[in-house]
Structure formats: structure tokens, C-alpha cells
C-alpha positions as CSV (number, residue, x, y, z in Angstrom):
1,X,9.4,57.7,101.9
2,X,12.2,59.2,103.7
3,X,10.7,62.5,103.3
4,X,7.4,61.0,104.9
5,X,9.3,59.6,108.2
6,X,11.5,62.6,109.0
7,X,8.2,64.4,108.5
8,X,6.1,62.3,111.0
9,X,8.8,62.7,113.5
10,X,8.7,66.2,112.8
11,X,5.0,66.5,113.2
12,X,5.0,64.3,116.2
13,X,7.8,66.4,118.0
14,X,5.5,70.0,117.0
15,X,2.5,68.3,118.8
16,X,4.8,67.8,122.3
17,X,6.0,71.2,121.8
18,X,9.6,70.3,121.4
19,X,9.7,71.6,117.6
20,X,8.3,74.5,115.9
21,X,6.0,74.3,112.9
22,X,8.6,75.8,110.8
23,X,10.5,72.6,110.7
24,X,7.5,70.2,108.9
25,X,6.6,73.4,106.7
26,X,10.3,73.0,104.9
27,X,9.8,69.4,104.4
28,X,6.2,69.9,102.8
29,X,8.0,72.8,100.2
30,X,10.6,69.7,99.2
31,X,7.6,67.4,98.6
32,X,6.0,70.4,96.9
33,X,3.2,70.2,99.1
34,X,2.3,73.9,99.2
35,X,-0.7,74.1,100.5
36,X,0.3,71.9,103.8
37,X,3.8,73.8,103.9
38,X,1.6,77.1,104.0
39,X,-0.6,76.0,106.6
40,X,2.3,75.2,109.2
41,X,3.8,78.3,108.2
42,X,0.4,79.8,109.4
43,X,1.4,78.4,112.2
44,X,4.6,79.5,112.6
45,X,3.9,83.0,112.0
46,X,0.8,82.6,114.9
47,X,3.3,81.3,117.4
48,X,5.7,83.9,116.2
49,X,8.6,81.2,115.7
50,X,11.6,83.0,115.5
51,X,12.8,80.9,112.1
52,X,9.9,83.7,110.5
53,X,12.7,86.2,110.0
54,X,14.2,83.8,107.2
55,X,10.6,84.1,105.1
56,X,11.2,87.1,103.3
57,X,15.3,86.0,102.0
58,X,16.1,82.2,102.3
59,X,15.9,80.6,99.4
60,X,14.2,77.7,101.1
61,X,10.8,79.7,100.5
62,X,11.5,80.6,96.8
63,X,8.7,77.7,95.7
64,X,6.2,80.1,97.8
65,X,6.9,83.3,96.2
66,X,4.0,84.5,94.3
67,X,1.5,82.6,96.5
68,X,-0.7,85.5,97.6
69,X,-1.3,83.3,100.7
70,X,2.5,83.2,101.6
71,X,2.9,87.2,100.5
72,X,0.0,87.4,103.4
73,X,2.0,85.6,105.8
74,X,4.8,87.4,105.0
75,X,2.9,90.7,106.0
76,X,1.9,89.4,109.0
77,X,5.3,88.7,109.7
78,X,5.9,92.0,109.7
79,X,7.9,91.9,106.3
């Protein structure tokens, strides 16, 4: 439930542009919500957030590996 909140605020901060979509994507992968994480790391990668560089190495993203969707965002990235 703790999870949930930080996530709300997260989401609510994105929408007023004062957080990037990065930021609710990491919390989604903890819930092991992939398919929401990989949406708002669509995002990311559309806004070109600068956390992007981090895709291909942090370990953060290891529960995405193998996801054809995230090796496509990855490509976009420029990775």
C-alpha cells in the first residue's frame, strides 16, 4: 500500500510536469507491474528523459530484460 501512495504522488507530480515518467515506471517493476512499468518507460524514452541512459546497465531494469517490448525501447533509446 506504500507502494501505491508513493506511486500516486509520483504519477500526480509526472502530470504537473515536475517528475519524469521514469520515476513511476521503477515503482511499477517493484510491484511487478510490467506492462504499466513499460508503458511509462514509453514515455520516458518519447520525452527523451535523461534517466534513459541507465536502461541498457542498471540493474533496476533486469525484470524487463527479455521483453521484446523493452529491447524495442531500448533501440529507440539509441542502445
Amino acid at each position: 500500500s506504500e507502494a501505491r501512495e508513493i506511486l500516486n504522488r509520483l504519477i500526480a507530480l509526472e502530470t504537473k510536469g515536475s517528475a519524469g515518467p521514469i520515476h513511476p515506471a521503477m515503482v511499477y517493476i517493484g510491484l511487478g507491474n510490467i506492462d504499466e512499468a513499460i508503458a511509462w518507460l514509453d514515455k520516458a524514452v518519447e520525452a527523451r528523459q535523461s534517466h534513459v541512459v541507465y536502461l541498457k546497465q542498471d540493474a533496476k531494469f533486469d525484470p524487463l530484460r527479455g521483453d521484446p517490448r523493452f529491447e524495442e525501447l531500448l533501440h529507440r533509446a539509441g542502445w
